[in-house]
Residue, then its C-alpha position, 0 to 999 in steps of 0.5 A: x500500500x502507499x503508507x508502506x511504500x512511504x515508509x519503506x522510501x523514508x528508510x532508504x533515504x535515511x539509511x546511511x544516518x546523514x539525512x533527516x526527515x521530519x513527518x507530522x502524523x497523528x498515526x505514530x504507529x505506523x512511525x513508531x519502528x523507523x523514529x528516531x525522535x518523536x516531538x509531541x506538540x499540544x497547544x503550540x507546546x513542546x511537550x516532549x521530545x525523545x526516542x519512542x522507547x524513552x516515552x515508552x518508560x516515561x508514560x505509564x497507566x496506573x488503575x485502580x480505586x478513585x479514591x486511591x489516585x496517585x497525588x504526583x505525576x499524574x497526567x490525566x484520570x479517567x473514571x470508569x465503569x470499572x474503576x478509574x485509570x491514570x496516565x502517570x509521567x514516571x519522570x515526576x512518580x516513580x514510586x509507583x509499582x504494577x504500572x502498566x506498560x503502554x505502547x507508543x500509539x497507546x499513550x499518545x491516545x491517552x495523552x490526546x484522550x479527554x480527561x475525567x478529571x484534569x491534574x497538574x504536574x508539579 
């Protein structure tokens, strides 16, 4: 299909590592195996900017009780049916055990996701 073929002549431009190329996308997995950095912008802001397997250990989801939501770290909530989930930034809480590991197209769901309940990060 077109994407592959994109992608597949982005790898081979880029193979020798002395070319760079930026893409905007909302579809991150479909860039996720070739990036080498990910630049994720919200509001006109620089939010982060690392390799995807550095945002993969930064950003966990914690669930459990709502009345047990962490108090540091916390990006976003949402309160579920099933109890209530947190998207947790390790670099602020990382205290926290029994975190969940996320993917790359995972988080940015979950960053991109409407909160519940919106937390500041300290």
């Amino acid at each position: 299909n077109s994407l592959n073929d994109t992608i597949s002549g982005i790898q081979d431009y880029i193979i020798d590592e002395s070319k760079t190329v930026v893409v905007a996308t909302n579809n991150v997995e479909d860039f996720e195996r070739i990036a080498d950095r990910i630049i994720y912008f919200k509001e006109g802001q620089i939010q982060f900017d690392a390799a995807p397997i550095e945002i993969i250990e930064r950003f966990k989801l914690w669930q459990g009780d709502a009345d047990n939501v962490p108090s540091e770290g916390v990006i976003n909530v949402w309160r579920q049916e099933f109890g209530t989930q947190a998207l947790i930034d390790t670099h602020i809480n990382n205290s926290l055990e029994n975190l969940e590991l996320l993917s790359l197209e995972k988080i940015m769901y979950f960053l991109e996701r409407k909160p519940t309940r919106r937390f500041t990060t300290q």
